[in-house]
matplotlib code that plots the C-alpha trace (Angstrom):
import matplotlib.pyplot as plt

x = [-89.9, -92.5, -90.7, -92.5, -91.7, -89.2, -86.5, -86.1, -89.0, -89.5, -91.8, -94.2, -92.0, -88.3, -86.6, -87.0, -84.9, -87.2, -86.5, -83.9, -84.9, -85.5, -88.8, -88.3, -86.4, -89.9, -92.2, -90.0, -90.1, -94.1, -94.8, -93.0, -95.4, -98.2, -98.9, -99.8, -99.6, -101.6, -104.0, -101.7, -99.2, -100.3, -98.4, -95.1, -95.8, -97.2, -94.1, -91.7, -93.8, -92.9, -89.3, -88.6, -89.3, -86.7, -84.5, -84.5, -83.4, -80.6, -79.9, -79.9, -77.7, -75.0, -75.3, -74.6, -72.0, -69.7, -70.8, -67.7, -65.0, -67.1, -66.8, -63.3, -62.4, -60.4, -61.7, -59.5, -59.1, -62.3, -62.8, -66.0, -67.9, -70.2, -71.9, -76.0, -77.8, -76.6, -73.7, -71.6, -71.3, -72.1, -69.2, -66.7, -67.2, -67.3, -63.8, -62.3, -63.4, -61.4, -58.3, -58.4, -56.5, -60.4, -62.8, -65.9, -69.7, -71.8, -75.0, -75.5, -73.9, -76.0, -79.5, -78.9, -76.8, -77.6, -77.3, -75.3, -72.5, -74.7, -77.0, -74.9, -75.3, -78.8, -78.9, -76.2, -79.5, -81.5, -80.0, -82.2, -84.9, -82.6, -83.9, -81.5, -81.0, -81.8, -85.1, -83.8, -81.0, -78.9, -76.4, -76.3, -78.1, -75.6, -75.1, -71.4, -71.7, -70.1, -73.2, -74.1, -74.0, -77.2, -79.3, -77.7, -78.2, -82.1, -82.1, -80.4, -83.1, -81.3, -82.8, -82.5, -84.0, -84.9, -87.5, -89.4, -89.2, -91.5, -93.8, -93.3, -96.3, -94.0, -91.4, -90.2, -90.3, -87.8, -85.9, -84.9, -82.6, -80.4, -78.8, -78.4, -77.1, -80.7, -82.0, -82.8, -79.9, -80.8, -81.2, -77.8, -76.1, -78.3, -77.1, -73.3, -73.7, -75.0, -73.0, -69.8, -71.2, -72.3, -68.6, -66.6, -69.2, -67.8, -64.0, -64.3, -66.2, -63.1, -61.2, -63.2, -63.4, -59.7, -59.0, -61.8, -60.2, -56.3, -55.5, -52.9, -53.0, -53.6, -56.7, -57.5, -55.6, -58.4, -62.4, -64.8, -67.5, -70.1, -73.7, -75.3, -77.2, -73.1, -73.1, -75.4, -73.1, -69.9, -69.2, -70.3, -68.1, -65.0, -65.5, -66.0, -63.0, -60.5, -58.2, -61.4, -60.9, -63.9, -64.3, -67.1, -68.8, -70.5, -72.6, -74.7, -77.7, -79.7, -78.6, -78.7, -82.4, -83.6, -81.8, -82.8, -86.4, -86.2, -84.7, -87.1, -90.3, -88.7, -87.6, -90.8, -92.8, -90.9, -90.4, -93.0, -95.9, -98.6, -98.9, -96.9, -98.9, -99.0, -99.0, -97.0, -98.9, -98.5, -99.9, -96.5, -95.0, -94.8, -91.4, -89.9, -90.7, -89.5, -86.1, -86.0, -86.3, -84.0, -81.1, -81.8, -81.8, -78.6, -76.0, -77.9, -75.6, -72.6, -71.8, -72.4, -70.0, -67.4, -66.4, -64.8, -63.5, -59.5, -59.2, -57.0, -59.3, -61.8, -61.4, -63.8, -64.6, -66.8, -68.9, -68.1, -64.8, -65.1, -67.1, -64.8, -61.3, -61.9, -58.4, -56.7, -59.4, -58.5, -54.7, -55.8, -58.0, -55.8, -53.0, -55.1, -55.4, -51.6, -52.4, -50.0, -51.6, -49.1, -49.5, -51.8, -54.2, -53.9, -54.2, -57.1, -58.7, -58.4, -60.6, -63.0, -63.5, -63.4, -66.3, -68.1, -67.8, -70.6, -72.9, -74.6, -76.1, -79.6, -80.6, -83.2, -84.5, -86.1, -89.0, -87.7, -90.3, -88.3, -85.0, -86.3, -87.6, -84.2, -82.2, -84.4, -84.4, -80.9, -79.1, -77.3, -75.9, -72.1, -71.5, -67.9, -69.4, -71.4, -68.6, -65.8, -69.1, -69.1, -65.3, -62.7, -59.7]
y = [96.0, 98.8, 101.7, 105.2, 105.6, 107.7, 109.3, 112.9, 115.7, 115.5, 118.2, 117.7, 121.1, 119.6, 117.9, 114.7, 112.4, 113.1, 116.3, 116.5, 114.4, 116.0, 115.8, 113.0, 110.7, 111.7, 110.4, 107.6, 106.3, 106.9, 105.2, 102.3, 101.9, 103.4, 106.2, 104.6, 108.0, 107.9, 110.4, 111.2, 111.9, 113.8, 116.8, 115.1, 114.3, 117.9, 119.5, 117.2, 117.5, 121.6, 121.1, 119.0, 121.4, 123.5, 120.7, 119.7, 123.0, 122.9, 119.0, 120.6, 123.5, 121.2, 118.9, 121.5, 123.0, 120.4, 117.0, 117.0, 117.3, 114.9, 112.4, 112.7, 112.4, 109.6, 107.8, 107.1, 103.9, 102.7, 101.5, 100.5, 100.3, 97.8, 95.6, 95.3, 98.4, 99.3, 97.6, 101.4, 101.8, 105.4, 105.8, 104.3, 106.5, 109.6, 108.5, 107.9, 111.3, 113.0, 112.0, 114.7, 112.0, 110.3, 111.6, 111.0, 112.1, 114.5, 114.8, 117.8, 115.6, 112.1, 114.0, 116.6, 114.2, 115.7, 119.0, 120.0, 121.7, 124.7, 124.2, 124.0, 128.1, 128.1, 124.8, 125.7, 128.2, 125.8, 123.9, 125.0, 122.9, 119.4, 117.4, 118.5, 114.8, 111.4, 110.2, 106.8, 108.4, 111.1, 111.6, 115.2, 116.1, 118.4, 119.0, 118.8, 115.4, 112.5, 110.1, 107.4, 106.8, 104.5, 108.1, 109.2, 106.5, 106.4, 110.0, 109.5, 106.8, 103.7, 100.7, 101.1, 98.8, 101.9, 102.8, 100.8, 104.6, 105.8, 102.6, 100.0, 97.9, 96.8, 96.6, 92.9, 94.7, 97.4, 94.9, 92.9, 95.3, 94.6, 92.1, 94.2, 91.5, 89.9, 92.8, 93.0, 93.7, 97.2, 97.9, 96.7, 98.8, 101.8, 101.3, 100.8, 103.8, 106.2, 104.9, 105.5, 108.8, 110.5, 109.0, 110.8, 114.2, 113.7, 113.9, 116.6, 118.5, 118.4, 119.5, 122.2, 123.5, 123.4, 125.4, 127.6, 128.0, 127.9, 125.2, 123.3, 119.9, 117.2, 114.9, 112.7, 109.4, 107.1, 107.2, 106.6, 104.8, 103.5, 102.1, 99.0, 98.1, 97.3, 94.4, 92.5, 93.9, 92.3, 90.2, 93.3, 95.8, 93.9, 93.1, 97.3, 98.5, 95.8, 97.7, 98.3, 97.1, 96.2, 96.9, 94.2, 95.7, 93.2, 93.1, 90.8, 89.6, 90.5, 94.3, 94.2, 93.0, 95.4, 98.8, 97.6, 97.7, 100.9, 102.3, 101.0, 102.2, 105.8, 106.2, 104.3, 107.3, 110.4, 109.4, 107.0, 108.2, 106.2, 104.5, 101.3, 98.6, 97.5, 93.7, 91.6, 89.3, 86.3, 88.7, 89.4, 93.2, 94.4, 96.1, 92.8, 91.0, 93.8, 93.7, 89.8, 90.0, 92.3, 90.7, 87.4, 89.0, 91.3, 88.5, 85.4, 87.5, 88.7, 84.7, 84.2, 86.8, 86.8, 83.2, 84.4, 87.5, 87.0, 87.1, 90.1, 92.3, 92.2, 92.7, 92.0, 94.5, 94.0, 96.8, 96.3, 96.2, 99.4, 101.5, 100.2, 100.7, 102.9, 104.1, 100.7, 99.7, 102.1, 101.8, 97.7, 98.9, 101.5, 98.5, 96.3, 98.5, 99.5, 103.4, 104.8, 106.8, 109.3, 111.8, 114.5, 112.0, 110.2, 113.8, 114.5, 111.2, 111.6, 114.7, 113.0, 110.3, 113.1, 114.3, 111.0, 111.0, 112.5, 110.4, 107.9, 105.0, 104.3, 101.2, 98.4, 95.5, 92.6, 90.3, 86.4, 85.8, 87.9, 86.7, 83.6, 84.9, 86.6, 83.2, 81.2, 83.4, 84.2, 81.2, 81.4, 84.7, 83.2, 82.6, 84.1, 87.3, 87.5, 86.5, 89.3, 92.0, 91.1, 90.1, 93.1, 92.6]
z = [171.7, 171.9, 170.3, 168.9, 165.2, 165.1, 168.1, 167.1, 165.6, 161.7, 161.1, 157.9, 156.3, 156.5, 153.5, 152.5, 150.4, 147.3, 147.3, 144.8, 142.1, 138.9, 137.2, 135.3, 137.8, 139.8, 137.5, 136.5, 140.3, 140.5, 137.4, 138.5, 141.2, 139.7, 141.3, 144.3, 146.6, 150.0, 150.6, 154.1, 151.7, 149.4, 150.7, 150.4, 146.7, 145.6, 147.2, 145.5, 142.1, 142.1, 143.4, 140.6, 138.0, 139.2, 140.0, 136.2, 135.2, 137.3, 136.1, 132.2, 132.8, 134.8, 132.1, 129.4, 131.7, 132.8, 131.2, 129.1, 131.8, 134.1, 131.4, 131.3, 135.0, 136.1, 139.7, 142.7, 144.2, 145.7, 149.6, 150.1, 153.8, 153.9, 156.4, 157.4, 158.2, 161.8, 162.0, 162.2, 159.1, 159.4, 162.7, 160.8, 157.4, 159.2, 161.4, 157.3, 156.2, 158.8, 157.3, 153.7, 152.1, 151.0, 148.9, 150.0, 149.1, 150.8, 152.0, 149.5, 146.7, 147.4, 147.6, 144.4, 142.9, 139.0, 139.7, 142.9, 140.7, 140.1, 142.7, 145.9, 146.5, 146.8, 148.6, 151.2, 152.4, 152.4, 155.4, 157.5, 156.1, 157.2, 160.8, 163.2, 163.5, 161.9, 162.7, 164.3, 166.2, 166.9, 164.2, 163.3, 159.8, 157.6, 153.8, 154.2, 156.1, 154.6, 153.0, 151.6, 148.0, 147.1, 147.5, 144.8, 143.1, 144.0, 143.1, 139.5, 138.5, 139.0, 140.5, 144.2, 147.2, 148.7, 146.5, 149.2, 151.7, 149.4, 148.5, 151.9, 149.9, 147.3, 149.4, 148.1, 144.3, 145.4, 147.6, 144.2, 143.5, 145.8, 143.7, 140.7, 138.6, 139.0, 137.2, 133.3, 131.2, 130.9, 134.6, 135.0, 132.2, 133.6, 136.6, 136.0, 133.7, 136.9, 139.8, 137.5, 136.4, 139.8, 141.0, 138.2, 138.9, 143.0, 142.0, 139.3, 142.1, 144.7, 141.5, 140.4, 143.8, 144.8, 141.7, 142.7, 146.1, 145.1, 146.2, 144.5, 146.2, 143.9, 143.9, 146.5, 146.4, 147.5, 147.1, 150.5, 149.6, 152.1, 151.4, 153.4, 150.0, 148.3, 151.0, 148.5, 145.4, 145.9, 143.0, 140.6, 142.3, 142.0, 138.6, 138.2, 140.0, 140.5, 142.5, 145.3, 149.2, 151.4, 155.2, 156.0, 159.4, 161.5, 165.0, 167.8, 165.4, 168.9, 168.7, 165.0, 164.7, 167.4, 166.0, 162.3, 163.1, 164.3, 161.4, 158.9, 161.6, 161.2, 157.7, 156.6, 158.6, 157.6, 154.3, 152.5, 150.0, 151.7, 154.8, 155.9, 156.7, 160.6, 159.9, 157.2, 155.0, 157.7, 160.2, 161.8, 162.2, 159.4, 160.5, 162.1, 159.0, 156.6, 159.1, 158.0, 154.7, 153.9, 156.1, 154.2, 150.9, 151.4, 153.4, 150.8, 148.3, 150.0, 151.3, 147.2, 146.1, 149.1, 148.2, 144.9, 146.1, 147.1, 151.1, 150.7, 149.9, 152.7, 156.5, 158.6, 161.5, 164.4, 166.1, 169.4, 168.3, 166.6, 169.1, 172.5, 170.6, 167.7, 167.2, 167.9, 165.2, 162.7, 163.1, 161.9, 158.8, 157.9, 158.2, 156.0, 153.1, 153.2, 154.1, 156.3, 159.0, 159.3, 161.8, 160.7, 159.9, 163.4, 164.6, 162.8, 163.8, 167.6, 167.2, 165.4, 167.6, 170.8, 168.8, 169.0, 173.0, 173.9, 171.3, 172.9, 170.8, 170.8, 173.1, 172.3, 174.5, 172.6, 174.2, 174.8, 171.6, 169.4, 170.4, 169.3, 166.0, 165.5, 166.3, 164.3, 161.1, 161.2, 162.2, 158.7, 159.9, 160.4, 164.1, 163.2, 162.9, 166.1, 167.9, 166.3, 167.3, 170.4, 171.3, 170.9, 169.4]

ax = plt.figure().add_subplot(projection="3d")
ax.plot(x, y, z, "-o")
ax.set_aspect("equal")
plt.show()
């Protein structure tokens, strides 16, 4: 599977996730891997180092501004997306937010997530400076784009696997906090305290703006929430919002291996502060083996978790299932959480999914040695789930 990096252009001068983090979220996240910048890189760290400055000006001011109200806004009920990295996670979040009935995050939101509230003018500008698309495929880059929440959370200073973008060396020290609960007691608390925080800041930001705009619908019934990394959090979000569903997203392990290691190659090369090695420490690729370890890490915790978690609130969905039937598919999940899909919203989902028509997904051919590689690491992968990817319902 002899791939380049990435699919699309990422010039050296477009954003990158790091870009708005706030001075001391910056240095936090250095510290913690002590400094160890690339001389490659060095650009990407400077440029961050003088945004930041700004960025925690901005981060005071909303803090002084709105803290109080933020504090006392009450959450909707939760619906997490979750489900490896390239399962469609991202497909099937952005066929949810076409229905207005689900508050979801933003790009804008998940990047800027301490200080978008008196930001977001000056940032709305700024859009030039996004990709065009993702550097692994092409989904369109857009602030207003529904996105996933564990940037924000990277972004806000909690513990967050993908602290390995910027430092692929340590990536088994950032990968540890995928299981959250394995974390020190402070860790945990932190990060409790800034997922519910940056949540409560989403929904008093569709308030704030409605009143802004006159509109006099009330909040959002139901909050979209869709990370890979929550696949490995089970157990800890029930216990946080007991009223929150799941929508478990599943695919081949064969077309899940190949696409996965072509995400990390391309995020790893746009994003990282020094260069990711070629080979792993057993002198495999390094992005095979990084693909590996974090599938055993994130489904070694959701089998954990799912076994105490009641069967009603998790569906499973399978990709194939999914990307051949996506109405049929919603109408099921939409079913499952007891959400009538009332006409407007079916409305508005058919031209979503018309939009999707002309996306085609990114194809990857393994070599017989890596099939075997795939089959012999992942035979705990359940069977059940290969089988629902690749057999519509």
């Amino acid at each position: 599977m002899n791939k380049p990096a990435i699919k699309n252009p990422y010039p050296w001068w477009k954003v990158k996730i790091w870009h708005g983090m706030t001075l001391v979220r910056w240095l936090h996240l250095l510290a913690r891997y002590r400094f160890a910048i690339g001389v490659s890189r060095l650009h990407r760290f400077i440029t961050v180092a003088i945004i930041s400055i700004i960025t925690q000006l901005l981060a005071l001011v909303q803090h002084v501004r709105f803290s109080r109200r933020i504090d006392a806004t009450s959450l909707p009920k939760p619906i997490f997306i979750i489900g490896h990295w390239r399962t469609g996670t991202t497909f099937l979040h952005e066929l949810f937010s076409a229905d207005d009935r689900f508050l979801t995050p933003n790009a804008m939101q998940c990047m800027c997530p301490e200080h978008f509230l008196v930001s977001r003018p000056a940032i709305q500008i700024l859009e030039v400076l996004l990709p065009a698309n993702r550097p692994m495929d092409d989904i369109e880059v857009r602030w207003q784009a529904p996105q996933e929440d564990e940037f924000a959370l990277l972004a806000s200073g909690a513990r967050s696997p993908y602290e390995l973008f910027a430092f692929p060396r340590a990536h088994s020290k950032a990968l540890a906090a995928l299981d959250i609960e394995s974390l020190g007691h402070r860790d945990q608390a932190a990060w409790r305290r800034i997922f519910t925080r940056f949540l409560k800041t989403v929904a008093f930001a569709q308030m704030r703006m409605r009143r802004i705009k006159g509109d006099n619908r009330p909040p959002s019934p139901f909050l979209l929430l869709k990370s890979p990394t929550h696949t490995a959090r089970l157990r800890m979000l029930a216990q946080m919002f007991p009223q929150a569903r799941f929508v478990h997203l599943t695919r081949d392990r064969q077309a899940l291996f190949a696409s996965s290691v072509s995400l990390w190659r391309a995020l790893l090369a746009t994003q990282s502060l020094h260069q990711a090695p070629e080979k792993a420490g057993d002198g495999s690729d390094f992005n095979q083996a990084l693909a590996l370890e974090a599938f055993d890490a994130l489904y070694a915790n959701f089998e954990r978790d799912r076994a105490s978690l009641e069967a009603d609130r998790l569906i499973d969905i399978g990709y194939e299932e999914l990307t051949s039937a996506p109405m049929e598919t919603m109408q099921r999940i939409y079913g499952f959480l007891g959400i009538e899909l009332d006409e407007a919203a079916e409305q508005s989902l058919r031209q979503r999914i018309g939009a999707f028509q002309t996306y085609k997904a990114s194809s990857h051919r393994l070599a017989p040695e890596e099939e075997k590689l795939v089959d012999q690491h992942w035979s705990h992968y359940p069977e059940r789930y290969s089988a629902l990817a690749s057999q519509p319902e």
